[in-house]
C-alpha positions as CSV (number, residue, x, y, z in Angstrom):
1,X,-19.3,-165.4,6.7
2,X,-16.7,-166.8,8.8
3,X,-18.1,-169.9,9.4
4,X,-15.7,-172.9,10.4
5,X,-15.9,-175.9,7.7
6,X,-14.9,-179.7,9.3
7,X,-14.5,-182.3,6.6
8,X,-16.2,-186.1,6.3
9,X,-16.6,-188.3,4.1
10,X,-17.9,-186.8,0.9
11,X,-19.2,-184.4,3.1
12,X,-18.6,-181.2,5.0
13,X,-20.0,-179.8,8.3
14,X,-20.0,-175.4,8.6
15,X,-20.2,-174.5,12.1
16,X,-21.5,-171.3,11.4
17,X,-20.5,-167.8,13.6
18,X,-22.8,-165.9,15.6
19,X,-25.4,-164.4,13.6
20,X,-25.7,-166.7,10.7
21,X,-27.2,-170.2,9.9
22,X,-27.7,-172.2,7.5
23,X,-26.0,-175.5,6.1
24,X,-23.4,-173.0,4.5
25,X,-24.0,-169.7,7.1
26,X,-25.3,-167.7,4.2
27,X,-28.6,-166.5,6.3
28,X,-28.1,-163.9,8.7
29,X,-30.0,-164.1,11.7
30,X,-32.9,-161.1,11.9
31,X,-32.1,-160.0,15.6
32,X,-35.3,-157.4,14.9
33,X,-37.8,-160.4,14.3
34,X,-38.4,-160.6,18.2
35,X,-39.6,-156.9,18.2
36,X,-36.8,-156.1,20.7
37,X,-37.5,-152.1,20.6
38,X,-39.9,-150.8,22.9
39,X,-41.9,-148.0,23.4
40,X,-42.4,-147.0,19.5
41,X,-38.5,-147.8,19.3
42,X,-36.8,-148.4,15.4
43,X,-35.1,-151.9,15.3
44,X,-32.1,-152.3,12.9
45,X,-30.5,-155.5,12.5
46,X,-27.1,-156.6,12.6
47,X,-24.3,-159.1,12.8
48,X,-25.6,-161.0,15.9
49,X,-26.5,-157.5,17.0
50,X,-29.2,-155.6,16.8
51,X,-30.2,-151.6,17.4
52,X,-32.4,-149.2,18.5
53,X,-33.3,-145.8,17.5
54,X,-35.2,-144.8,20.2
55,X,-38.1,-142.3,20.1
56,X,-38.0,-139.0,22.5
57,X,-38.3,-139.6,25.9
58,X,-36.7,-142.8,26.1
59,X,-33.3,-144.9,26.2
60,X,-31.7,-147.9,26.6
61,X,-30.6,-150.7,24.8
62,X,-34.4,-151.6,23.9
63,X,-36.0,-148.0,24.5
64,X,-36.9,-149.7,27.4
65,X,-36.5,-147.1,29.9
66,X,-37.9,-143.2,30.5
67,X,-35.8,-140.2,30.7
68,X,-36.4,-138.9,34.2
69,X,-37.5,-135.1,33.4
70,X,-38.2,-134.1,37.1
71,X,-34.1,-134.7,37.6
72,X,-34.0,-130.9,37.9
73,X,-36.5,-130.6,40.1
74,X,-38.3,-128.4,37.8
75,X,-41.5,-128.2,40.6
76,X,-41.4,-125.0,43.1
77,X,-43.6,-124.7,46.5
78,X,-43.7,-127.7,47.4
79,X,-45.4,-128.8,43.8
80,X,-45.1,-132.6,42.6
81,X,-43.2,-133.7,39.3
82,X,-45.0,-136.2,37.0
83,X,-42.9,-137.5,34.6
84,X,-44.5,-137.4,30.5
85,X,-43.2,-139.1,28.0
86,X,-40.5,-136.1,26.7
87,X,-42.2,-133.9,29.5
88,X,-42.6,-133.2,32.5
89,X,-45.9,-131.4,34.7
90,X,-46.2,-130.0,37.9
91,X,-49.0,-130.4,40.5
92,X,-49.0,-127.5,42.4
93,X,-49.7,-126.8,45.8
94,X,-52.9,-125.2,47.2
95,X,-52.2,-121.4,46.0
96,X,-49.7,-121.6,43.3
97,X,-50.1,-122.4,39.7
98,X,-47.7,-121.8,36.7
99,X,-45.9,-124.7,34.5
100,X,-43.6,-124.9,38.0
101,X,-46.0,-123.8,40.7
102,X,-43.6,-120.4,40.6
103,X,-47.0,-118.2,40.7
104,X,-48.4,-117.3,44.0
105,X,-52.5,-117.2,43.3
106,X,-54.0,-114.0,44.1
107,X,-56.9,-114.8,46.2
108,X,-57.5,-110.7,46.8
109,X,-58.0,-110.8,42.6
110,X,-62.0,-111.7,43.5
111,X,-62.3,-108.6,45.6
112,X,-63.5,-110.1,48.7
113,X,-63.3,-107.8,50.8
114,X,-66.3,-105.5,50.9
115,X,-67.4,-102.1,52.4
116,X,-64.5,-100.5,51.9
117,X,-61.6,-103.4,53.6
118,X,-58.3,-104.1,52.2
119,X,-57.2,-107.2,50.8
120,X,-53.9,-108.5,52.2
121,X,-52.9,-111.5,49.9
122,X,-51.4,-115.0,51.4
123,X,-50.8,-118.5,50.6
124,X,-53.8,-119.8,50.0
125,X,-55.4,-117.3,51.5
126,X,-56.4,-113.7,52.1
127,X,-56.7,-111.2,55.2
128,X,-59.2,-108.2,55.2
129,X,-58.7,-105.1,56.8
130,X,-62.0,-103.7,57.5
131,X,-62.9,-100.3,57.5
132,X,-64.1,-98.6,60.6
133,X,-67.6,-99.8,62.0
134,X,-67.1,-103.3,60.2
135,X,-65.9,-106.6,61.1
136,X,-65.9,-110.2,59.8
137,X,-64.0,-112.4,57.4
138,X,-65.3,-110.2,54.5
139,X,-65.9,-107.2,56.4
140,X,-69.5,-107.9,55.6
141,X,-71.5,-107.6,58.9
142,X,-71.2,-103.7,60.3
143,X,-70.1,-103.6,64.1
144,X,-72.8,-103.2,66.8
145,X,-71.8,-100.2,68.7
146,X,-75.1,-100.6,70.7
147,X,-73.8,-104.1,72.1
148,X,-71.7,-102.4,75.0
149,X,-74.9,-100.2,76.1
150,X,-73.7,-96.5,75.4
151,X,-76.6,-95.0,76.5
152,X,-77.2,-93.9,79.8
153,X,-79.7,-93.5,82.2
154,X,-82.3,-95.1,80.1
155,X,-81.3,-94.1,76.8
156,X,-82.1,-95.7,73.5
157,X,-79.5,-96.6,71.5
158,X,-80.0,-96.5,67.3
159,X,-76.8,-98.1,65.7
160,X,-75.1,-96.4,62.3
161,X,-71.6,-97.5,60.7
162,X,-69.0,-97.0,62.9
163,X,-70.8,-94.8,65.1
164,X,-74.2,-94.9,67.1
165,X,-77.3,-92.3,68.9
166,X,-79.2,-92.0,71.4
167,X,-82.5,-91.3,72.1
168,X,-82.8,-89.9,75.8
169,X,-85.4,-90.0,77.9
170,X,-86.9,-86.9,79.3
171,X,-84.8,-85.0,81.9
172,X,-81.6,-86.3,80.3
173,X,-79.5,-85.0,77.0
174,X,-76.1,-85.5,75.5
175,X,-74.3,-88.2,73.4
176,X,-74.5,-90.8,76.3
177,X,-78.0,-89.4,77.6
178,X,-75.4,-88.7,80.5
179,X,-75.8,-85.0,81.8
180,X,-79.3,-84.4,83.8
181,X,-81.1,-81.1,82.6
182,X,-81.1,-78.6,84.9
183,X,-85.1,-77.3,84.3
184,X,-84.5,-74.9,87.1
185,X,-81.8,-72.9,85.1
186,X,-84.6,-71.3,83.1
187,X,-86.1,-69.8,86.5
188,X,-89.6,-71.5,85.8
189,X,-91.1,-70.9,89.2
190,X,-92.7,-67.3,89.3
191,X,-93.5,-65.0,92.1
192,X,-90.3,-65.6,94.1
193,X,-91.1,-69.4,93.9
C-alpha cells in the first residue's frame, strides 16, 4: 500500500503512506469515523480522503455550508428573504402577500365603504368616496346640512341625506324661510280699509 520498508537487524520498520497503519500498512485509515459530514451529509471513505454526498440545500466539503436561496432576490415590495433549508420564504410587507409579496392585498375586498361610497384600493390601505350627504372614513356618519344654519329668520331646520327643511315661522315661507308673506296681497282689510 505503498508503504516504505527500512531494514534492521532481523527486523524491518514500514513507514506506512498517508492513509494506512499498521506494522505492515495493511489498515486503511476510516477518514468517516470522525463524522466529518454535516447537516444529514453521507460520509465515504477514502485513501487519506474522505467524501461527502451532501443532502439538498447544502455544500461544501463537509455539507457544512447552506445554499443561499434569496441570491435572486426572489422577495418583491420591499418583502424579506429567509433562507430554508432547500427553500426560501418571504415576509411581506404590510399589504402584499403571495410566495414573493408580488400580490397587492385588496383592502376594498371587505366592502368598507358603506351607504353607497366607492372603494379606491392602496397599499395598505383604502380611500372612500362617499356618496352625497355622507362623510367619514367609511362614509358612515350622514353630513349635517343644518350645521351652517340654512334657515332663516327663525326657521327650523330638520336634516335628511344630503339635503335638509325647514320649518318657518309664521309670516315667513320658502326653502330658507327667506321671503316674508305678503298677507296684504289677499286684500283682507274690507270696506276700503
Amino acid at each position: 500500500n505503498g508503504g516504505v520498508c527500512t531494514d534492521g537487524v532481523n527486523s524491518y520498520v514500514c513507514t506506512c503512506a498517508a492513509g494506512y497503519v499498521d506494522v505492515n500498512c495493511t489498515v486503511n485509515v476510516d477518514e468517516c469515523a470522525s463524522s466529518p459530514c454535516r447537516n444529514g451529509g453521507t460520509c465515504t471513505d477514502g485513501i487519506a480522503s474522505h467524501m461527502c454526498t451532501c443532502v439538498a440545500g447544502w455544500y461544501g466539503v463537509n455539507c457544512s455550508s447552506l445554499y443561499d436561496n434569496c441570491g435572486s432576490s426572489p422577495c418583491y415590495n420591499g418583502g424579506t428573504c429567509v433562507i430554508k433549508v432547500d427553500d426560501w420564504r418571504c415576509d411581506c410587507s404590510a399589504g402584499y402577500s403571495g410566495r414573493n409579496c408580488s400580490v397587492n392585498i385588496d383592502e376594498c375586498a371587505s366592502s368598507p365603504c358603506v351607504n353607497g361610497g366607492t372603494c379606491q384600493d392602496g397599499i395598505d390601505s383604502y380611500h372612500c368616496e362617499c356618496s352625497a350627504g355622507y362623510v367619514g372614513v367609511n362614509c358612515s356618519v350622514n353630513y349635517d346640512e343644518c350645521a351652517s344654519s340654512p334657515c332663516r329668520n327663525g326657521g327650523t331646520c330638520s336634516d335628511g341625506i344630503n339635503s335638509f327643511s325647514c320649518q318657518c315661522v309664521d309670516g315667513y315661507t320658502g326653502t330658507d324661510c327667506n321671503t316674508n308673506i305678503d298677507e296684504c296681497a289677499v286684500n283682507p282689510c274690507l270696506n276700503g280699509g
